[in-house]
C-alpha positions as CSV (number, residue, x, y, z in Angstrom):
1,X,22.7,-25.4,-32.9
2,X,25.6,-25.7,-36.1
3,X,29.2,-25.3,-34.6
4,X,31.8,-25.5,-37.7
5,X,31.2,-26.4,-41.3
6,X,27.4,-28.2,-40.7
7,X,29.1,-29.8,-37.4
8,X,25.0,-29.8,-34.7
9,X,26.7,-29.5,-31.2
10,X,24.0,-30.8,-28.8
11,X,22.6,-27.5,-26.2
12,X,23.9,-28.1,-22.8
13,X,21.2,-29.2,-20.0
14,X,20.8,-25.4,-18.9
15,X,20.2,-24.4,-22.8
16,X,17.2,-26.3,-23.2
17,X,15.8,-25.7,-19.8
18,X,15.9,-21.8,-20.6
19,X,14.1,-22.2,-24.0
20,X,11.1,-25.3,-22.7
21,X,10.4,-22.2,-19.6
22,X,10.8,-19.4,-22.7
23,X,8.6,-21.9,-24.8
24,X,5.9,-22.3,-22.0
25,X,6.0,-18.7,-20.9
26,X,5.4,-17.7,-24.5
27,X,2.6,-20.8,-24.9
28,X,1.0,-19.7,-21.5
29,X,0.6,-15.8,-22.7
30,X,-0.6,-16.5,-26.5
31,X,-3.3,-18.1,-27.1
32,X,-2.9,-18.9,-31.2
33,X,0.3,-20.6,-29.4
34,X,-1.8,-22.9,-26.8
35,X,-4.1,-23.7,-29.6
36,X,-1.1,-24.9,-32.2
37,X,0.6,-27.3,-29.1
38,X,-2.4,-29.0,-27.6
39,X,-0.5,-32.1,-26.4
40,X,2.4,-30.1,-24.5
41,X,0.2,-28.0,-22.4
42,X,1.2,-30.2,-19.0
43,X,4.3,-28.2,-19.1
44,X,1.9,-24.7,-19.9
45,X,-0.5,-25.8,-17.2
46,X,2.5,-25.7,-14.3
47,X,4.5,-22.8,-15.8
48,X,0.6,-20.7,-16.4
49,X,-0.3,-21.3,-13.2
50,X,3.1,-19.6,-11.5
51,X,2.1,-17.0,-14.0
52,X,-1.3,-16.4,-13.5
53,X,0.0,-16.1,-9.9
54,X,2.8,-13.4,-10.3
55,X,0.3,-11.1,-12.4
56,X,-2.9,-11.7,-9.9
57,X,-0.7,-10.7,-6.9
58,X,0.6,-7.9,-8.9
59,X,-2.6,-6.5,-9.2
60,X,-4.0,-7.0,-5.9
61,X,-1.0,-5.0,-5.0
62,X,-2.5,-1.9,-7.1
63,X,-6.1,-2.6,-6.1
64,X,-4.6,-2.4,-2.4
65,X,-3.0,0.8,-2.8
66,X,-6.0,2.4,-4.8
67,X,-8.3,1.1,-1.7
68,X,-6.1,3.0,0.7
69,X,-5.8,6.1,-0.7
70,X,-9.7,5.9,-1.4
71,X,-10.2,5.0,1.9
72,X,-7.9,7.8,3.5
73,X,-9.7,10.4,1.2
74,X,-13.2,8.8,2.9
75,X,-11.5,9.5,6.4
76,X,-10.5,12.9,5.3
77,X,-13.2,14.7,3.3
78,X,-16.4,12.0,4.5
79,X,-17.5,14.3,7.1
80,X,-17.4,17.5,5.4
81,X,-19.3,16.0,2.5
82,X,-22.0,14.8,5.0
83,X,-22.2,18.1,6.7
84,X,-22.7,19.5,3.2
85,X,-25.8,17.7,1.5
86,X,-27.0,17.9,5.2
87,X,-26.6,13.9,6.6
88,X,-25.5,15.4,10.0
89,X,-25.8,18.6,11.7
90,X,-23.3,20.9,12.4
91,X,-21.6,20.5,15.7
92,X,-22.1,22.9,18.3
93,X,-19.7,25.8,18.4
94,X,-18.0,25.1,21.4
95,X,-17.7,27.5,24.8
96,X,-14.1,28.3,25.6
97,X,-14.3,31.1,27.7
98,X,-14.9,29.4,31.0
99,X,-11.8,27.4,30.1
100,X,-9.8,30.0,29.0
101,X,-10.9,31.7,32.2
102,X,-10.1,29.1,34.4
103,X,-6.9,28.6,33.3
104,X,-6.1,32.7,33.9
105,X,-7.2,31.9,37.3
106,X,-5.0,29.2,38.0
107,X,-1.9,30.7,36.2
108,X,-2.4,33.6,38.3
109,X,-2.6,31.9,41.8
110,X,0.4,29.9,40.8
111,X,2.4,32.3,40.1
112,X,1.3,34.1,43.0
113,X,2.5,31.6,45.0
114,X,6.0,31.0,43.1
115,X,6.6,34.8,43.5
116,X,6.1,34.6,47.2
117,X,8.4,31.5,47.7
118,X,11.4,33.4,46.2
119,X,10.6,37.1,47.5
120,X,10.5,35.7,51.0
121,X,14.2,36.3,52.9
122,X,16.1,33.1,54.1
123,X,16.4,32.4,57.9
124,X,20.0,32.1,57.8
């Protein structure tokens, strides 16, 4: 780095730490660039293996969501589709009637008993 008139000012301790990790970063993702520096890869080894890392977890994070929605989809339609190409029967139709019957009934007796309790006159 030049300051005034051909004056090299020496890059603080920060400076050169940024450009050795932009250095490695760039060595680490191009390979003509690991090819040229053979005898400073140490440095690309450590910074390609946090890097290698960061972009297998990011895809494991994609491949996670793409196997749940897949897998809610198989939840969802899986049945139908069997029941289509015929891998299971149809279920039975069910019977509601005696249900729906028996809960006329008790509806009925309740509220033939509520309508007595408050028709009846108080003993007072």
């Amino acid at each position: 780095m030049q300051g005034e008139v051909g004056v090299w000012i020496m890059p603080s301790k920060t400076t050169k730490a940024r450009m050795g990790a932009t250095a490695a970063v760039a060595m680490v993702r191009h390979p003509t660039l690991r090819r040229a520096a053979a005898p400073p890869t140490k440095l690309g080894w450590r910074v390609g293996k946090v890097v290698v890392w960061r972009t297998t977890r990011a895809q494991m994070e994609r491949l996670g969501a793409a196997a749940t929605t897949l897998g809610s989809i198989a939840v969802i339609y899986g049945p139908m589709v069997a029941e289509v190409f015929g891998l299971v029967e149809a279920p039975k139709p069910r019977r509601r009637g005696p249900a729906f019957l028996a809960g006329v009934v008790i509806g009925t007796g309740a509220m033939y008993v509520l309508g007595r309790k408050q028709s009846r006159p108080s003993s007072e």
